[in-house]
N, C-alpha and C positions, 0 to 999 in steps of 0.2 A: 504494500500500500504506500501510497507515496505522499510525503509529509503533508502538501497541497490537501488533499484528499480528507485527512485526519480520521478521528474514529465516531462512529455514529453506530449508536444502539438502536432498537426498535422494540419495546413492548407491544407484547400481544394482549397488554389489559384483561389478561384471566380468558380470552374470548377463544374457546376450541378452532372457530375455522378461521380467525387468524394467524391461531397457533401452527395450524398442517398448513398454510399456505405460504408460513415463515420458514417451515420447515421443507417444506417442496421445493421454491427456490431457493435457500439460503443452504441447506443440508445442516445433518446435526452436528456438523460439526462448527459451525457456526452458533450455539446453542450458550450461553453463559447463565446456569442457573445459579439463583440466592447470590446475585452480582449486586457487592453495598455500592450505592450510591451517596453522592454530596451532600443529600438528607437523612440520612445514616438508616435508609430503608432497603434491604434487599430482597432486588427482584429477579425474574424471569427476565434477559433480554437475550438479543438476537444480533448479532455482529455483522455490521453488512462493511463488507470488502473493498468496494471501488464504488464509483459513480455509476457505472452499467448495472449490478445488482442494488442498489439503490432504487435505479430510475423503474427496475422489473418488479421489483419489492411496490412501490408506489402507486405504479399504475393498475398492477391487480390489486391491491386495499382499495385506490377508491375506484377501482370500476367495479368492483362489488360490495364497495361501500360498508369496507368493516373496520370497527375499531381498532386503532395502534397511535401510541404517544413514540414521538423520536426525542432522544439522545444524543449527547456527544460528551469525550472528555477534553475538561477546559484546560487552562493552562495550569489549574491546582493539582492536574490530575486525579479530577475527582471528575464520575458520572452526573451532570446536570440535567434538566428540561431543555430542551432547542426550543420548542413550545409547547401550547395545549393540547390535551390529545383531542384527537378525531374521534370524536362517538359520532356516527351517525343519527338523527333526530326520527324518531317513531314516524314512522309513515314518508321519509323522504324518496322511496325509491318512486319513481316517475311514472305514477300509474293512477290510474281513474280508481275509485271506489267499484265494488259491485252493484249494477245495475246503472250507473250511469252511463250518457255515451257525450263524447267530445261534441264541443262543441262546432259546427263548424267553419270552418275561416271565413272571416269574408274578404274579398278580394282590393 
């Protein structure tokens, strides 16, 4: 990994099918379980390697729009928040309720 690059965790936020999806691309070896963090809480994260598994890690989270908080180590070398995690909000996936039909466009 190249110093540019640095290190970036990924929590799977307890969520199973982020967990096999972290696991599918990243492999277990990629895996850092009970990994203390800067708030002296140890979690479950996931090592992502370069920029290219990053950007694969990313895109399948949110094209199937499941929860993961990112990671990095700072210069204390300590695990911090990059930022907020992404929980998905109940009902964002892009779809009509049942029984209703789209409206239709007007031109």
């Amino acid at each position: 990994m190249s110093n540019q690059e640095g290190f970036r965790f990924i929590d799977h936020l307890k969520d199973p099918r982020t967990f096999h999806l972290l696991r599918d691309i990243l492999g277990e070896g990629n895996a850092c379980y009970q990994r203390l963090c800067g708030d002296g809480v140890p979690r479950n994260l996931w090592i992502v390697p370069d920029n290219k598994a990053m950007s694969a890690v990313l895109q399948a989270l949110l094209g199937q729009e499941l929860p993961y908080k990112l990671y990095i180590l700072d210069e204390g070398m300590e695990i911090v928040p990059l930022r907020k995690p992404h929980v998905p909000k109940v009902g964002s996936i892009k779809s009509l309720p049942r029984g209703k039909k789209a409206a239709p466009k007007s031109a």
